[in-house]
VOBA-1610 file (N, C-alpha, C; in pm, whole numbers, padded with zeros to 5 digits, always signed):
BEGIN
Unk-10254-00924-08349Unk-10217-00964-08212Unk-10141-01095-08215Unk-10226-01155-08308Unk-10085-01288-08274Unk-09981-01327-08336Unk-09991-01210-08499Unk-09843-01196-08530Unk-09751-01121-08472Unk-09748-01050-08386Unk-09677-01002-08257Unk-09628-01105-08169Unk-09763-01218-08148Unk-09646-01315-08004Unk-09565-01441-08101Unk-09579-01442-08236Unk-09494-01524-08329Unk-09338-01441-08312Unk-09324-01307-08289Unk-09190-01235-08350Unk-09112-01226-08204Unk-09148-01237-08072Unk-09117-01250-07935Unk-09036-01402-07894Unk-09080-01483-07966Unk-08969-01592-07964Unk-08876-01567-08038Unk-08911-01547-08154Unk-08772-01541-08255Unk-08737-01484-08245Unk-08708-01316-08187Unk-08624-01226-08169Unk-08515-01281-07995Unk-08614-01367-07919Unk-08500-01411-07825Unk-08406-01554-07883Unk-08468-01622-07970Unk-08385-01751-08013Unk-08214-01687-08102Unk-08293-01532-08163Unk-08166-01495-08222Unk-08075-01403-08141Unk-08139-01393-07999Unk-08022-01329-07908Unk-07933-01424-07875Unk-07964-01566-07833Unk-07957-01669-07768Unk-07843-01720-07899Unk-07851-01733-07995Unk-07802-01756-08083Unk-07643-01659-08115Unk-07656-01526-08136Unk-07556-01452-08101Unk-07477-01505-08003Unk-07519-01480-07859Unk-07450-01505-07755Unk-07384-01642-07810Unk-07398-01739-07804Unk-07328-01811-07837Unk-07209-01845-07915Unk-07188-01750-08049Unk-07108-01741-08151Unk-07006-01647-08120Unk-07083-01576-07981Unk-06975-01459-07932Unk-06850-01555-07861Unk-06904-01678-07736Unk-06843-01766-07669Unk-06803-01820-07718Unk-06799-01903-07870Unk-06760-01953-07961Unk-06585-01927-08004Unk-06621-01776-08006Unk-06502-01686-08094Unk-06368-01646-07958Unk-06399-01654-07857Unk-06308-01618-07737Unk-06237-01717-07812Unk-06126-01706-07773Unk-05964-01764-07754Unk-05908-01806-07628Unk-05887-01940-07593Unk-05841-02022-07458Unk-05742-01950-07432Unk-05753-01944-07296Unk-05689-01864-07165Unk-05563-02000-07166Unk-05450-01893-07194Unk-05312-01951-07212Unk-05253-02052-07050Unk-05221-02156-07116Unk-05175-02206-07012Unk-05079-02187-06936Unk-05129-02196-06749Unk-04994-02111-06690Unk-04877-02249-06700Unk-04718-02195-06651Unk-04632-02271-06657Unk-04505-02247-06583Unk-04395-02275-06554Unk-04289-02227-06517Unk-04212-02248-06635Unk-04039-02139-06630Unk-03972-02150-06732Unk-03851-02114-06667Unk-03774-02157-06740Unk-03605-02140-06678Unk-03499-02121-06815Unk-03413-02034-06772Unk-03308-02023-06860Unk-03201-02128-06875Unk-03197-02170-07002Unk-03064-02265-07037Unk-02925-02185-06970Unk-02837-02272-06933Unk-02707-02213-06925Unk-02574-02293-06931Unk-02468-02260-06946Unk-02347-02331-06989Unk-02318-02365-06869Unk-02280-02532-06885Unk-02174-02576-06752Unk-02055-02635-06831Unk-02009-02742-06765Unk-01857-02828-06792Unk-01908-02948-06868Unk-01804-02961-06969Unk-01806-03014-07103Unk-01813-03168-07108Unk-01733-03208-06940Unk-01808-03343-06917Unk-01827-03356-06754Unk-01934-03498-06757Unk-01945-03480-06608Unk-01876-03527-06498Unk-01923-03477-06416Unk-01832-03496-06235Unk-01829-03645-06209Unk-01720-03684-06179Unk-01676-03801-06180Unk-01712-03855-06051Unk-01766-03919-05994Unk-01809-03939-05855Unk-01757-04095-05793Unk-01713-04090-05682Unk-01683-04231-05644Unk-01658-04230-05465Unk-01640-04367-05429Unk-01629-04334-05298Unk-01427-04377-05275Unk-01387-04340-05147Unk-01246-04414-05132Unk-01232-04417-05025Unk-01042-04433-04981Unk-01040-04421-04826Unk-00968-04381-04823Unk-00939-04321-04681Unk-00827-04124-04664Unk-00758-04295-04601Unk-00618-04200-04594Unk-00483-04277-04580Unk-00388-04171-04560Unk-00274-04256-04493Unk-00160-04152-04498Unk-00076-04146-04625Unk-00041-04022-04701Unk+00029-04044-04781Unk+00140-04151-04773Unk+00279-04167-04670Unk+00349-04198-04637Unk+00326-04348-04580Unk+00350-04461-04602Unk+00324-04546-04465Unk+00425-04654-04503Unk+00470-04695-04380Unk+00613-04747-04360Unk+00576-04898-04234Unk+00613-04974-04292Unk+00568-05121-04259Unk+00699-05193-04217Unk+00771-05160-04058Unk+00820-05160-03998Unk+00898-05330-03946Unk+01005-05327-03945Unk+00994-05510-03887Unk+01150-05496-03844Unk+01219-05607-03797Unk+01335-05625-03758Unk+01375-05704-03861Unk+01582-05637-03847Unk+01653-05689-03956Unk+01682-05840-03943Unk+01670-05901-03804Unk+01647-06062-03802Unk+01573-06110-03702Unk+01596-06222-03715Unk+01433-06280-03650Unk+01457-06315-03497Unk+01403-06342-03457Unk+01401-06343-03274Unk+01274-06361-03206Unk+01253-06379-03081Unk+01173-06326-02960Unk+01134-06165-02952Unk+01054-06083-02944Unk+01012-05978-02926Unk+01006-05974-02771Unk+01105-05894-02728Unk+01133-05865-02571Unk+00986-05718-02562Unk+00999-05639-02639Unk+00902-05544-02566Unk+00860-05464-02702Unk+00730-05431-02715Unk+00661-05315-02821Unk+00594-05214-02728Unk+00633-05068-02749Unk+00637-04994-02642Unk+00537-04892-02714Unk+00503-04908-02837Unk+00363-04854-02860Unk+00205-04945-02907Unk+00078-04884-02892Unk+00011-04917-02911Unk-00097-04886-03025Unk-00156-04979-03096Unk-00259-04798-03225Unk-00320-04742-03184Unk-00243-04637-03269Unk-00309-04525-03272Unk-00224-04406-03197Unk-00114-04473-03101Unk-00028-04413-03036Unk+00033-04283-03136Unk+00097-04166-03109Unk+00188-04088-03173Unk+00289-04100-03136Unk+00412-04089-03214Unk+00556-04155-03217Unk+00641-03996-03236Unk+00748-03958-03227Unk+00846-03844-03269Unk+00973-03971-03318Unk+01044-03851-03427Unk+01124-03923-03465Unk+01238-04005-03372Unk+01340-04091-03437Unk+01401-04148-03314Unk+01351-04229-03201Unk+01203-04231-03181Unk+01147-04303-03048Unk+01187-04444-03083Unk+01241-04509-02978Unk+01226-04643-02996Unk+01079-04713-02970Unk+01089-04809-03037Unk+00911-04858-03086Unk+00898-04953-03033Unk+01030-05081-03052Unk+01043-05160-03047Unk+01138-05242-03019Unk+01188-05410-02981Unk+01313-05450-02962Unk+01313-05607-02988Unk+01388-05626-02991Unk+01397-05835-02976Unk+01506-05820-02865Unk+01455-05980-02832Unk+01578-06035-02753Unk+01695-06078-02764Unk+01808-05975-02734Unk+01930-05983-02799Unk+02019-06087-02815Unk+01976-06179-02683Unk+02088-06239-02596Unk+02180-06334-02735Unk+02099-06405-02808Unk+02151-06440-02939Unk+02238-06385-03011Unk+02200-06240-03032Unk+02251-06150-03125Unk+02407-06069-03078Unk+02422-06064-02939Unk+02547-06043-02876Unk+02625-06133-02868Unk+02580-06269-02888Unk+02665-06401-02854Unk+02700-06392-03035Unk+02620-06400-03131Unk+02698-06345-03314Unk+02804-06250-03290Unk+02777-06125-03252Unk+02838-06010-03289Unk+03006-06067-03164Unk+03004-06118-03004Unk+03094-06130-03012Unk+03184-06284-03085Unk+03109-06359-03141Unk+03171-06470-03195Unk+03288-06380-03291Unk+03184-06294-03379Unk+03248-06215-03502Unk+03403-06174-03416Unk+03333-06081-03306Unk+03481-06030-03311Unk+03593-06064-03220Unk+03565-06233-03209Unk+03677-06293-03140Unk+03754-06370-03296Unk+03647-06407-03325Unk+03705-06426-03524Unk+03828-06292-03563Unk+03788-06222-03571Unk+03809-06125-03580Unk+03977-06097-03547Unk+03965-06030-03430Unk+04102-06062-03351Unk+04196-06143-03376Unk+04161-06265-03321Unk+04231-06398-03406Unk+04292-06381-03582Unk+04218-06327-03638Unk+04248-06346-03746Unk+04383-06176-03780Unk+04362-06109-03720Unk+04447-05995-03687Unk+04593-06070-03664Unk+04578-06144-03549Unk+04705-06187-03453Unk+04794-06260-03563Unk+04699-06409-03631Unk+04720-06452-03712Unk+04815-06374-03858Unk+04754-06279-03876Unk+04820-06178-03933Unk+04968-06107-03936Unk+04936-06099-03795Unk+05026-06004-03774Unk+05201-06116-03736Unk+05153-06220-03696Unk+05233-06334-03647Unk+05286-06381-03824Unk+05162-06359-03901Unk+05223-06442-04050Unk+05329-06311-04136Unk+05314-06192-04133Unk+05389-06070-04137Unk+05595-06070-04079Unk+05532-06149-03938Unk+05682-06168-03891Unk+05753-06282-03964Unk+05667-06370-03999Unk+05756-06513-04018Unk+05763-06461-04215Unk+05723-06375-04259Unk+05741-06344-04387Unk+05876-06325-04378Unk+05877-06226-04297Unk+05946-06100-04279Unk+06108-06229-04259Unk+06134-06290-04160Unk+06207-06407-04178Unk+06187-06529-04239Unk+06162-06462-04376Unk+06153-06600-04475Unk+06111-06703-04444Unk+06015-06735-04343Unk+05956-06867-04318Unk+05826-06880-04371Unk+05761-06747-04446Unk+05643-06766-04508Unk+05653-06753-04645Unk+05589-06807-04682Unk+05560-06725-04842Unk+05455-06625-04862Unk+05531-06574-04970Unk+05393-06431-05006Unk+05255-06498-05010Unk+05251-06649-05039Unk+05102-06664-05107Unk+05022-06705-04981Unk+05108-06712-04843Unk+05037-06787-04703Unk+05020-06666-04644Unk+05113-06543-04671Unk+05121-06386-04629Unk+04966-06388-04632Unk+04944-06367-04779Unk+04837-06290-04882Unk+04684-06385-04795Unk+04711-06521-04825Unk+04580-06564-04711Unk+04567-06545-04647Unk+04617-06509-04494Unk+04585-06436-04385Unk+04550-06320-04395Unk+04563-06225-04502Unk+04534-06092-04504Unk+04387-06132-04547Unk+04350-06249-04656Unk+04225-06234-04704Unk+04142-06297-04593Unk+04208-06338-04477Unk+04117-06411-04408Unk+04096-06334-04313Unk+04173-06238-04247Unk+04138-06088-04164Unk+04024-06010-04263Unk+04029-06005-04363Unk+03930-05869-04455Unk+03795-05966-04406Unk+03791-06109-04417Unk+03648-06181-04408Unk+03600-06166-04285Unk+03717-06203-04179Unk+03634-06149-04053Unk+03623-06038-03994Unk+03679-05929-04066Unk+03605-05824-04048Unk+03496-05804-04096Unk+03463-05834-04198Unk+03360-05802-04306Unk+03224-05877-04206Unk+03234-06030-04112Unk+03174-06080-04080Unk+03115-05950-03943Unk+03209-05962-03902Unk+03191-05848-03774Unk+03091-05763-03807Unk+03106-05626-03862Unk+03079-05533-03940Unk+02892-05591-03977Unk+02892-05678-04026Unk+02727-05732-04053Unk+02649-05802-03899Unk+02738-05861-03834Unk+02699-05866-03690Unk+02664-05757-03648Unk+02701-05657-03634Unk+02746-05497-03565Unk+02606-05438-03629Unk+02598-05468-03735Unk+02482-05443-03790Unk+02330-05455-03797Unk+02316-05579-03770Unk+02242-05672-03749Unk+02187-05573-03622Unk+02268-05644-03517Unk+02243-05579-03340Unk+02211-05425-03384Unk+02230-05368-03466Unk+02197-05200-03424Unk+02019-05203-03503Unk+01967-05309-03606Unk+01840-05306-03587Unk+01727-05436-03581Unk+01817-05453-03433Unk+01771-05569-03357Unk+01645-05457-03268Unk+01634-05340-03265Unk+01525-05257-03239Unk+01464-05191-03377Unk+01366-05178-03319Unk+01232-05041-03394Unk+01241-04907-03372Unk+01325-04813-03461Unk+01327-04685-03444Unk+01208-04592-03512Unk+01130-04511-03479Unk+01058-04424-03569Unk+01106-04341-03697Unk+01092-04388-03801Unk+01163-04281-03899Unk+01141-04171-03927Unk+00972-04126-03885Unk+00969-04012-03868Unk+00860-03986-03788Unk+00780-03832-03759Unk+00654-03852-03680Unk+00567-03883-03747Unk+00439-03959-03632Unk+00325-04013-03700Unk+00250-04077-03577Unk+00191-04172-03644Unk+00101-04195-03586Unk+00123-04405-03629Unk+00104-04462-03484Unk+00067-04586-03552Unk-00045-04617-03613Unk-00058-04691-03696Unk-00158-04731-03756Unk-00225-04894-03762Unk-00115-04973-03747Unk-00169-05087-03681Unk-00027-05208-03605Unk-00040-05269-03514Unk+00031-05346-03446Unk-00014-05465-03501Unk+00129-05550-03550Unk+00076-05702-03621Unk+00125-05843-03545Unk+00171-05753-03424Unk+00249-05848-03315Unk+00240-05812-03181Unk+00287-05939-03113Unk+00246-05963-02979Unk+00413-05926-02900Unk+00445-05914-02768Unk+00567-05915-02692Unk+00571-06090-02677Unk+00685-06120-02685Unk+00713-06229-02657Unk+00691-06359-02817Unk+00658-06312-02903Unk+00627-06397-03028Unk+00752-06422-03087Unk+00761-06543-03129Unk+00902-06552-03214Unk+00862-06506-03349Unk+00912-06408-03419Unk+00911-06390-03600Unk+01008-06360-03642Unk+01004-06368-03770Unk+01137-06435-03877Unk+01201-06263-03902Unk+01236-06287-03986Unk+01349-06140-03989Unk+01287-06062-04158Unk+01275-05959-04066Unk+01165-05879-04217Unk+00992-05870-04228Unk+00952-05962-04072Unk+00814-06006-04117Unk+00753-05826-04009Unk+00672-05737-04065Unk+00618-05660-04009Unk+00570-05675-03942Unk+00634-05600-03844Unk+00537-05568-03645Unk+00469-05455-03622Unk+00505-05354-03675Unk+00413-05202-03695Unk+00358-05142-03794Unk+00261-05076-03860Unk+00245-04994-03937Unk+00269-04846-03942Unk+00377-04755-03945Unk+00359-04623-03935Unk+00319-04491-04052Unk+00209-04468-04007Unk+00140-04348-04133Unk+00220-04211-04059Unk+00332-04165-04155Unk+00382-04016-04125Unk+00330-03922-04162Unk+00353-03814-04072Unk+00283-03675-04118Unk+00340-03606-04180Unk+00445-03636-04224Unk+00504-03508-04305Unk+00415-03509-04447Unk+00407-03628-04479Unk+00328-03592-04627Unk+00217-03560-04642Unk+00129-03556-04506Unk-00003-03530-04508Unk-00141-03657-04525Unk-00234-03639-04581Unk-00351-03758-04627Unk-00375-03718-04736Unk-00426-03877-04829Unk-00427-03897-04977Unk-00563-03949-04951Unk-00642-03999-05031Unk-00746-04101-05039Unk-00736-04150-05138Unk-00765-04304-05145Unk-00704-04375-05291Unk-00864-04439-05311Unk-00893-04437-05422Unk-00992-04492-05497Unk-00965-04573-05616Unk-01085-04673-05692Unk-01046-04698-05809Unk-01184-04648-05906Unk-01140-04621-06032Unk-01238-04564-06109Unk-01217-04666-06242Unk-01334-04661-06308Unk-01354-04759-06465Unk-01305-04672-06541Unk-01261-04777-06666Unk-01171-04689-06796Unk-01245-04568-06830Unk-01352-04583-06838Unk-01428-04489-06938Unk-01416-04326-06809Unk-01375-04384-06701Unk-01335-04238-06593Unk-01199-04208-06596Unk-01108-04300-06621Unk-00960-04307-06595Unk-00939-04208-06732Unk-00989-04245-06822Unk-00897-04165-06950Unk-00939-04016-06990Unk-01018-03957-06887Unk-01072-03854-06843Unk-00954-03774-06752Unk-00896-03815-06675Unk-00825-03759-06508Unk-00676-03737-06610Unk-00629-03605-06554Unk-00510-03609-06504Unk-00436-03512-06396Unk-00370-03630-06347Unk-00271-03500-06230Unk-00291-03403-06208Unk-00330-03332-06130Unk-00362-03183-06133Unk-00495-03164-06123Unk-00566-03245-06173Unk-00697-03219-06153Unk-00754-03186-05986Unk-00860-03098-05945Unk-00943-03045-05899Unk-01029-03178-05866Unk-01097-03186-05689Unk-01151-03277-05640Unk-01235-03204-05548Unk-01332-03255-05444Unk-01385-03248-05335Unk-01433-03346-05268Unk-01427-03374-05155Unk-01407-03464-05056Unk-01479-03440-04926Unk-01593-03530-04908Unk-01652-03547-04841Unk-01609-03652-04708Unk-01644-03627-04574Unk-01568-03772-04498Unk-01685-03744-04426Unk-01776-03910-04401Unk-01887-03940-04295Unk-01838-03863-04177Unk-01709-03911-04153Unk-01724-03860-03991Unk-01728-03706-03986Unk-01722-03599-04105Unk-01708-03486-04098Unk-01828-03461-04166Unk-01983-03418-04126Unk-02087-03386-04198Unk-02082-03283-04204Unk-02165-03237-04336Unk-02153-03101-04386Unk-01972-03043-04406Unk-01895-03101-04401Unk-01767-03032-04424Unk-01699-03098-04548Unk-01637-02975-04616Unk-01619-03017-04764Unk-01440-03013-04753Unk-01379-03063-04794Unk-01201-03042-04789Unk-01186-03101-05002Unk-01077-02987-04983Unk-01017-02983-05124Unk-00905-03064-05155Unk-00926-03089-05295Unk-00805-03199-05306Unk-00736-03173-05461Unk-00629-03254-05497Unk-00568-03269-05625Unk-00532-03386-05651Unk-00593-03458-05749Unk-00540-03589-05817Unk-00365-03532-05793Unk-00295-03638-05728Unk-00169-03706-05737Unk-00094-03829-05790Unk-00141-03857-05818Unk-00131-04010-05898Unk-00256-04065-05944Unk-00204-04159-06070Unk-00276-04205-06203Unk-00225-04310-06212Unk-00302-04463-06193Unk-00274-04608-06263Unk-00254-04607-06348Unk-00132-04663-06445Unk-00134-04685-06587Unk-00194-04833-06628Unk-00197-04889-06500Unk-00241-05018-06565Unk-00370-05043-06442Unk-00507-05144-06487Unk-00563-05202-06401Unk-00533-05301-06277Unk-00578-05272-06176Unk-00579-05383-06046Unk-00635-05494-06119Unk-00522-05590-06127Unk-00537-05741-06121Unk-00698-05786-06078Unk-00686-05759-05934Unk-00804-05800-05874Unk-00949-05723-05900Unk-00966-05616-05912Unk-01103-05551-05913Unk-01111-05497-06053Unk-01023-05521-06127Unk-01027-05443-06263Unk-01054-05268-06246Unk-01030-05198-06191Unk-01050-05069-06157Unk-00901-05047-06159Unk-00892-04875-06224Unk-00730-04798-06213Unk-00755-04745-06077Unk-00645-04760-06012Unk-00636-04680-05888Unk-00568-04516-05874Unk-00648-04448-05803Unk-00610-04315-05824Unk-00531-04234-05695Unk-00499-04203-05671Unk-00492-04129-05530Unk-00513-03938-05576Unk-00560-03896-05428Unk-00590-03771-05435Unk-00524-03684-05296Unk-00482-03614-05343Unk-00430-03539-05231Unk-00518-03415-05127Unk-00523-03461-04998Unk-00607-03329-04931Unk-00536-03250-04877Unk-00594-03137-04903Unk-00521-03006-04873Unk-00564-02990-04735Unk-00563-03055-04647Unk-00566-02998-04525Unk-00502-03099-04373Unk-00451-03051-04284Unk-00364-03123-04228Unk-00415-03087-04115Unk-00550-03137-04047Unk-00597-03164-03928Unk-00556-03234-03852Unk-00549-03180-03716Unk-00519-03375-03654Unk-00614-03426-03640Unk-00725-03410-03649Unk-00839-03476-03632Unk-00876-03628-03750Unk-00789-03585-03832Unk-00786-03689-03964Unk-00739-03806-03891Unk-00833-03903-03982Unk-00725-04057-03930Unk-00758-04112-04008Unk-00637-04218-04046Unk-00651-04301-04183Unk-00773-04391-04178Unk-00823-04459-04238Unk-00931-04546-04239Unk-01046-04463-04254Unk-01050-04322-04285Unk-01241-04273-04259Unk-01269-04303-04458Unk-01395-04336-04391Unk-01447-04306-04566Unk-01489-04206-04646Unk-01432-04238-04764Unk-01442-04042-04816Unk-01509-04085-04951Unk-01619-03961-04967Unk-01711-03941-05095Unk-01590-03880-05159Unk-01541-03875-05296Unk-01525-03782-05379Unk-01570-03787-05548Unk-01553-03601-05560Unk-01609-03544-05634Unk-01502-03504-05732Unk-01435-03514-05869Unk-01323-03504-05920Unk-01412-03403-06044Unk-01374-03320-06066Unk-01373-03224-06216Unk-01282-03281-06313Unk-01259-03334-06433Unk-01159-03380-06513Unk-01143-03298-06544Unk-01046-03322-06632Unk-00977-03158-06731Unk-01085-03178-06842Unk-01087-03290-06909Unk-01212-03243-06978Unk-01337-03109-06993Unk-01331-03216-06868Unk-01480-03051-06832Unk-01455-02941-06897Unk-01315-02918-06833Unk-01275-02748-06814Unk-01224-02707-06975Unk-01220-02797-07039Unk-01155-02760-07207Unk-01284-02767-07282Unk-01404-02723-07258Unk-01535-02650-07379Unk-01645-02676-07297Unk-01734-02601-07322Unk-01881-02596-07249Unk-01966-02673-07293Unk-02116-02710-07257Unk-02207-02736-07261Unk-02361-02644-07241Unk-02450-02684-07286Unk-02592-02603-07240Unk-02667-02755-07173Unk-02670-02698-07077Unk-02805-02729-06928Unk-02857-02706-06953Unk-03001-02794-06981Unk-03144-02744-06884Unk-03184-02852-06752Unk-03248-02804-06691Unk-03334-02918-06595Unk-03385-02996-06612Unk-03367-03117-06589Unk-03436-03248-06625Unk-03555-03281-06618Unk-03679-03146-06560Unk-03776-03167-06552Unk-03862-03075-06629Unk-03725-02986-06767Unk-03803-02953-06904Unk-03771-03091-06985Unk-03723-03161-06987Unk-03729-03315-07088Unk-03863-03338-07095Unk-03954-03405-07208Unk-04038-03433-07167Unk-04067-03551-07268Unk-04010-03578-07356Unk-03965-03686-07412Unk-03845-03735-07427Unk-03793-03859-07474Unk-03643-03904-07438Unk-03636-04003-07482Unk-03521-04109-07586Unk-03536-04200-07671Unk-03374-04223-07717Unk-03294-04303-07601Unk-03139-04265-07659Unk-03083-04153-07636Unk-03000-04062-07699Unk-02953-03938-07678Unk-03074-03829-07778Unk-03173-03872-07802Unk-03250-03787-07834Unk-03385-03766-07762Unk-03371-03617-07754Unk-03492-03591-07629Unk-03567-03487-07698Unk-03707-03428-07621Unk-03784-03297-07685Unk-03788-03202-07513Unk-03805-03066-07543Unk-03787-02961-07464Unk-03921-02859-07510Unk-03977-02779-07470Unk-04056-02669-07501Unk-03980-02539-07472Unk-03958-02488-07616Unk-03927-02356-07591Unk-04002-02233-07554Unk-03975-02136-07475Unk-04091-02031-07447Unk-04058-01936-07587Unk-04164-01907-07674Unk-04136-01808-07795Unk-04246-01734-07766Unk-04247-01612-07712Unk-04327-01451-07692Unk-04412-01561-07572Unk-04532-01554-07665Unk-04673-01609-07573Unk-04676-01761-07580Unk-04613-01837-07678Unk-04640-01976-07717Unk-04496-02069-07669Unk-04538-02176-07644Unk-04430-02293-07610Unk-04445-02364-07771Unk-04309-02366-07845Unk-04248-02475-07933Unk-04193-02579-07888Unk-04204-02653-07912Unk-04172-02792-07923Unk-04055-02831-08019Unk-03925-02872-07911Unk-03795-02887-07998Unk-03775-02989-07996Unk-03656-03091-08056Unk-03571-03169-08061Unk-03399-03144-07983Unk-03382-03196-07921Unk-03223-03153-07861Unk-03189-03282-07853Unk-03045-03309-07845Unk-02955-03465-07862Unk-02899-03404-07682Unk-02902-03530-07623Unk-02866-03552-07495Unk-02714-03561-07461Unk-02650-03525-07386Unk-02497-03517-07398Unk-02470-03642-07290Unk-02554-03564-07166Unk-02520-03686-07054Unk-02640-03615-06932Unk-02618-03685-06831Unk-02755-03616-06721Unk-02592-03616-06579Unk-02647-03476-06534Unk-02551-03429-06409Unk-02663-03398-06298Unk-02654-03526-06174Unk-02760-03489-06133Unk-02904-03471-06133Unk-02932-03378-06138Unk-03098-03336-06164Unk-03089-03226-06324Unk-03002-03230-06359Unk-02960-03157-06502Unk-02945-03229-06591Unk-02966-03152-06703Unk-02919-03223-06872Unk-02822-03142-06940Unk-02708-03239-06954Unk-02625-03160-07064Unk-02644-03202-07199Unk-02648-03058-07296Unk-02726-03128-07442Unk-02610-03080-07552Unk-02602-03146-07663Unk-02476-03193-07713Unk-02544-03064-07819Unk-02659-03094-07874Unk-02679-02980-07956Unk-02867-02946-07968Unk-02914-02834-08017Unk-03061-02814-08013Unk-03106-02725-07919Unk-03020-02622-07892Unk-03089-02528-07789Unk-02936-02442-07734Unk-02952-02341-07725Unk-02821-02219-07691Unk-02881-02157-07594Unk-02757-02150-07504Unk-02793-02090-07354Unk-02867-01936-07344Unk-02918-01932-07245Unk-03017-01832-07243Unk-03186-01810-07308Unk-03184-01912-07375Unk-03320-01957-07413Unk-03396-01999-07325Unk-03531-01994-07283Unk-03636-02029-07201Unk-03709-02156-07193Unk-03693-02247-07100Unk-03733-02402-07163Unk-03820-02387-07007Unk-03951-02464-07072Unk-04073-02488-06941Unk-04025-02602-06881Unk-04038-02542-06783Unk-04006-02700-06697Unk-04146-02719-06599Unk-04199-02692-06536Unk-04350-02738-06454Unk-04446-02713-06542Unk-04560-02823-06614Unk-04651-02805-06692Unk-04570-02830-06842Unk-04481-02885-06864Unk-04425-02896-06986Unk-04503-03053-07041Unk-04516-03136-06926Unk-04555-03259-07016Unk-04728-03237-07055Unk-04764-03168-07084Unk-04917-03142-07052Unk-04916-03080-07189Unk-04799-02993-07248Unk-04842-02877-07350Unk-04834-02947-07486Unk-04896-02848-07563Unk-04923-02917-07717Unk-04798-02856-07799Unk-04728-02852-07911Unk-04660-02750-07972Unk-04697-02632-08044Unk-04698-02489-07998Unk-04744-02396-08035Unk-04833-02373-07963Unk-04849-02424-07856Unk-04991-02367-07725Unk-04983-02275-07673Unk-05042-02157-07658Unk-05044-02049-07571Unk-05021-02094-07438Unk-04901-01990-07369Unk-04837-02018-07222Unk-04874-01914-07154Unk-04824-01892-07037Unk-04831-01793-06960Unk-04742-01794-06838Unk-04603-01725-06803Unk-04504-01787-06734Unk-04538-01753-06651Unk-04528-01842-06508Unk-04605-01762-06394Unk-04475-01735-06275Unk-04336-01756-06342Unk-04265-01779-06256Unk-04161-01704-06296Unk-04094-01613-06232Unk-03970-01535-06322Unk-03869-01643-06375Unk-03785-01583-06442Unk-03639-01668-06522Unk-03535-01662-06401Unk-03493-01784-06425Unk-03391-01832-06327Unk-03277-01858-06343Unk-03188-01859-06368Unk-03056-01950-06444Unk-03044-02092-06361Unk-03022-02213-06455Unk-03010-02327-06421Unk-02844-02286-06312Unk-02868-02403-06238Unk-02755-02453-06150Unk-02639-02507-06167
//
């Protein structure tokens, strides 16, 4: 009888015992994760900067001499057609030149024509002839620049547009040449000029592909083309200046808005790169970073060299070929060679 209640423990200590070695031997329930496919973008990145839309064209308007300003008959922002008169000075000066000239003028004709007769009866000589002729060519010549003068003693529009700024008052005396209007024409359309650092400048050329953002236009995207390239730096800001051309000819445009743009170099477009998301990185040290690859059931643990970061992306110079599976949620957590479990279909990066 009581070697019977001796064998009732030990036959449960060695169930108890089993069970255990059974729980022992299970294998950890793979960790869940998300995963995304590598994929090829542009070979370098989007050049980003801000600028300001402008008129291609702009023409900085003034009189050929100086005077009183009798009347400015536009205001900014006004629209002009070609031919409009803009502007004028007060002539009264400029008619009292032009007829000085051509009482000079005359005179010097008569003179002429009187030294011709007395040639003609040997009372002149050829060489007193010949001065009066050179002294008629001068006052004509004087005339002729009077005559001149008076025809842009006004402000004509050279072409249509739009003013853009008034730098004078009616009635101000200014010198001859000093600008009274600004006119931005439409025939050439709007540019936006920016400046970009060397290490962006020797990237761009002509032709290049842009996008263009303007505050006052949210959510609306307008296309553009690099048109011009600085060969040399601004003195003042050390930046090359660029201009870009927009392809679109709203009237709603007006010079002065501020514009985001977005430039593609040719670079880019001459060899690819492999993307992943910047939130499979999970180490990073210089241009060298680590990634988890998805292999069957297990995440490896790679090495990849960093190219550059676009955004919320990584472009990687080498260590991983597109279409490969890199964890991105739960990646900083995993060991190398840890059982995964993707809980998220494959996506192609952006």
């Amino acid at each position: 009888m009581r070697a019977h209640l001796y064998l009732v423990p030990l036959s449960a200590l060695l169930a108890l015992t089993g069970c255990a070695e059974s729980a022992e031997e299970l294998p950890p329930a793979p960790t869940p994760v998300h995963a995304i496919e590598a994929n090829t973008g542009p070979a370098a990145p989007t050049i980003r900067t801000n600028g300001m839309l402008a008129n291609k064209d702009e023409f900085r308007l003034a009189f050929k001499v100086g005077g009183v300003i009798k009347r400015i008959a536009v205001n900014e922002g006004d629209s002009v057609r070609t031919g409009q008169k803009l502007a004028e000075i007060e002539q009264t000066e400029i008619e009292a030149q032009v007829e000085q000239a051509r009482q000079a003028h005359e005179k010097a004709l008569r003179d002429f024509e009187r030294g011709e007769r007395l040639y003609a009866d040997k009372v002149f000589s050829l060489e007193q002839l010949q001065d009066l002729k050179t002294q008629t060519a001068v006052a004509e010549a004087a005339l002729n620049a009077a005559q001149f003068n008076r025809s842009y003693a006004a402000i004509v529009a050279p072409h249509d547009g739009t003013v853009l700024r008034r730098l004078a008052e009616e009635r101000e005396l200014v010198s001859a040449g000093a600008p009274i209007l600004v006119l931005g024409a439409k025939e050439q359309g709007f540019v936006v000029r920016a400046g970009l650092a060397d290490r962006e400048i020797v990237q761009l050329h002509t032709g290049d592909r842009a996008e263009i953002r303007l505050d006052a236009f949210p959510g609306k995207t307008f296309q553009g083309t690099v048109t011009e390239i600085a060969s040399a730096a601004d003195a003042a800001s050390g930046l090359f200046n660029v201009e870009v051309a927009v392809q679109a000819r709203e009237a709603s445009l007006r010079s002065g808005l501020v514009a985001k743009l977005q430039i593609l170099p040719s670079a880019a477009r001459a060899d690819a790169k492999v993307y992943v998301p910047i939130a499979a990185i999970v180490e990073g040290e210089g241009h060298r970073a680590s990634v988890f690859v998805v292999d069957g059931a297990h995440a490896r643990k790679r090495e990849v060299q960093v190219a550059f970061i676009e955004q919320d992306r990584v472009a990687l110079e080498q260590g991983l070929t597109a279409g490969e599976r890199v964890v991105t949620d739960g990646a900083l957590y995993l060991e190398d060679g840890e059982a995964v479990s993707v809980e998220q279909a494959v996506a192609q990066a952006r």
